[in-house]
N, C-alpha and C positions, 0 to 999 in steps of 0.2 A: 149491373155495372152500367153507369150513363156513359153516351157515344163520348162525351168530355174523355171521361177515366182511359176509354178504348184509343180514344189519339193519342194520348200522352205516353202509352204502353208502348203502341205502333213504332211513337217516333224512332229515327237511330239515334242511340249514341253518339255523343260527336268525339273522334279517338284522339285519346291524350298524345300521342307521339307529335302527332303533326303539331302543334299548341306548345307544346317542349322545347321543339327543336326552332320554331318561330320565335321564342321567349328568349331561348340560347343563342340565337342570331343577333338578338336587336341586343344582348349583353353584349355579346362578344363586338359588334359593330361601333356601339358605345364605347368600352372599354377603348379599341384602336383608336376611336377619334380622339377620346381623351391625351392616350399618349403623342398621337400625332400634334396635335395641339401644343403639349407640352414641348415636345423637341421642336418644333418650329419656332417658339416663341421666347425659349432658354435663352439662344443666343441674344433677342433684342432685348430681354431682362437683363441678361449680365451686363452687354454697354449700357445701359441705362444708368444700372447700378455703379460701373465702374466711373461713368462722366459725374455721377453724383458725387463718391466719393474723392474724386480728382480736384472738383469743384470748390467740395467742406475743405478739403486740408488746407486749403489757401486761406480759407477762412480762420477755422481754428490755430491756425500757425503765423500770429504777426513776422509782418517784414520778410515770409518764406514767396520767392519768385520761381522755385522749380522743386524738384520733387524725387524722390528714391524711393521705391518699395523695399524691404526687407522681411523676412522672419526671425523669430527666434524659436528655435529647441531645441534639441539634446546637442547638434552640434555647433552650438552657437547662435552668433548672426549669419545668416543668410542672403545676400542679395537676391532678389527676383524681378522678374517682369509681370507686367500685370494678366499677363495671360498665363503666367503659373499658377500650377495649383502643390503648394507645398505644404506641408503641417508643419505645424509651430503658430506662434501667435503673428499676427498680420500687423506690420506698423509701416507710419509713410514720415520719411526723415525730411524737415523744410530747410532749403538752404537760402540767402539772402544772393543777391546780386555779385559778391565776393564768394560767391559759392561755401560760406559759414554756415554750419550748421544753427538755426537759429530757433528750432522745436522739433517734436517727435507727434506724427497722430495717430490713436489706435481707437478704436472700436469695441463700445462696451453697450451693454442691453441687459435690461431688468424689466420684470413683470410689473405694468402701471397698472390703472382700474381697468381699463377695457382690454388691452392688449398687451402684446410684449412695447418695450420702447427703446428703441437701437438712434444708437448715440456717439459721436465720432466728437475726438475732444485732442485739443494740444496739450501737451507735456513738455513746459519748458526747462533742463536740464541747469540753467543759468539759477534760478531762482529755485528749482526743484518745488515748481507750481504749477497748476494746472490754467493756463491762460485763453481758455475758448472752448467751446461747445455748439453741436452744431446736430439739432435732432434730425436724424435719417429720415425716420418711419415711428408713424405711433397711429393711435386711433383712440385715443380719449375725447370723452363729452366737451362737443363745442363752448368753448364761452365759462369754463373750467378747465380738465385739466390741458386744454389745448392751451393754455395761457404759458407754460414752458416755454413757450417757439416766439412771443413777446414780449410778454413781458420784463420791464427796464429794471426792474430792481430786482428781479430775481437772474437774471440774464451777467448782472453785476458779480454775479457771486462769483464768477469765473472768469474775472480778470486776473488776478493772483490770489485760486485757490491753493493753500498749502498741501504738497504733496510729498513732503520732505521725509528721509529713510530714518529707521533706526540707526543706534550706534552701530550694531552690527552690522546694516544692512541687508537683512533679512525681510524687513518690513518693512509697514509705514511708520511713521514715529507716530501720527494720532491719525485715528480710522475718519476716512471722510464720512459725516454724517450730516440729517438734513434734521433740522431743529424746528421747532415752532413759528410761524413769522413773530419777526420781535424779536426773539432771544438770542440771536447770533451772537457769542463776545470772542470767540478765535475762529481762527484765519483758516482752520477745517472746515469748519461749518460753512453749512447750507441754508442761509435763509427763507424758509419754502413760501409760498404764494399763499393765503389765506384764502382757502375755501377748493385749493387745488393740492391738499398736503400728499394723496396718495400720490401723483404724480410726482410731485417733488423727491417724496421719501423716494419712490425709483430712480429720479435721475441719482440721486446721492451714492446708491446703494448699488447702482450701475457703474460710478464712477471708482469705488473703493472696493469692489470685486475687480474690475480691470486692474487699475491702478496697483494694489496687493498682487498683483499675480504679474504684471509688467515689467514694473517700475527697480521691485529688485534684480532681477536678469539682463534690464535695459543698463543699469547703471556700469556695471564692468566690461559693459560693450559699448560705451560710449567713444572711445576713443576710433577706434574704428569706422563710426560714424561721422568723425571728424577729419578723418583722413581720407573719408572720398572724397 
C-alpha cells in the first residue's frame, strides 16, 4: 500500500447530518424569503394592476367620465368595490357626465405565441358592439406580434366590432373570429395583422370566449345598470 492510499484511508469521513441539515436551512431560508417577498409585494401588484385597469376602462369605454364595479353570478349583478373580492365575472359599467350608462368593460385573455394575452375591451349595449381594446399584459416577439398594441388598421377592427345576441339570447348571433388580413367582409370579423396572425387569432378568440360567456347574463341585467 503507497503512503497516498494510507492518507486517503486515515482521512475522516465528513458526517452527512451536519451537510443535511445546512442544505435544509438554506431551503427552508429560501423558501421564507420567497414568500416574504411575495406578501410584501401583492399589495403593490394589486394597486398597480387596479390603476391600470381604472385607467383601460376610460379607454375602452368612449364618452365614460366615471366608473362602477360589478359582478355577475348565480345571484345576479352584484355591485362591489374595488377592494372586493367576489366570484362571478368582474365588469366595470362607463357612465357619461349625465351619469348614462354609456358601455360595459370586462376582461378576457387567450394563449398568443409567447404568452398568455389579457385584454380589457368595451361592450357597448347601444349598438350591441364591441367599441375598444386595450392589451393589459402580453409578451409576444418584438416587431410582430407586439404589433397588437399599434397598429392602426388592425386597432380599427374594434370600433364597432359586432357582438350582437341570438334570437334567443343565449348566444352570440355570429362568433367573433379573426380572418386572414384581407379577407374581412362582416362586421364579426377580425382583420389580423399580416405576419402577426397568432397573436391576432388570440386577441379574437379572447374576445369571443368573454363576450359568449358575458354578453348573454349582461344583457337582462342591463336595466339595472341603468338605474344606478
Amino acid at each position: 500500500m503507497s503512503s497516498t492510499d494510507a492518507e486517503v484511508m486515515q482521512r475522516p469521513a465528513t458526517p452527512a447530518g451536519p451537510m443535511i441539515r445546512t442544505l435544509m436551512g438554506i431551503a427552508m431560508l429560501s423558501g421564507f424569503l420567497v414568500v416574504l417577498t411575495y406578501q410584501l409585494t401583492k399589495p403593490l401588484i394589486e394597486e398597480n394592476q387596479r390603476k391600470a385597469i381604472e385607467a383601460a376602462v376610460f379607454q375602452v369605454i368612449p364618452g365614460a367620465v366615471s366608473r362602477r364595479d360589478f359582478v355577475i353570478n348565480e345571484q345576479g349583478l352584484v355591485a362591489v368595490t374595488p377592494e372586493q373580492s367576489v366570484d362571478g365575472i368582474p365588469l366595470y359599467a362607463g357612465y357619461d357626465a349625465e351619469g348614462h350608462l354609456v358601455g360595459v368593460a370586462a376582461k378576457a385573455s387567450a394563449q398568443g405565441y409567447a404568452d398568455m394575452i389579457h385584454l380589457l375591451y368595451g361592450y357597448d349595449p347601444a349598438c350591441q358592439c364591441i367599441r375598444g381594446l386595450k392589451v393589459l399584459k402580453l409578451a409576444e416577439t418584438p416587431g410582430l406580434g407586439d404589433k397588437i398594441l399599434s397598429d392602426t388598421a388592425f386597432i380599427a377592427n374594434f370600433e364597432q366590432l359586432d357582438a350582437r345576441l341570438s334570437a334567443d339570447g343565449r348566444d352570440l348571433a355570429n362568433d367573433i373570429v379573426t380572418v386572414k388580413h384581407g379577407t374581412k367582409q362582416n362586421p364579426w370579423q377580425i382583420d389580423a395583422i399580416s405576419g402577426a396572425t397568432i397573436s391576432s387569432k388570440a386577441v379574437g378568440k379572447a374576445l369571443n370566449l368573454s363576450a359568449k360567456q358575458l354578453i348573454p347574463q349582461l344583457s337582462p341585467q342591463l336595466g339595472k345598470l341603468v338605474g344606478e
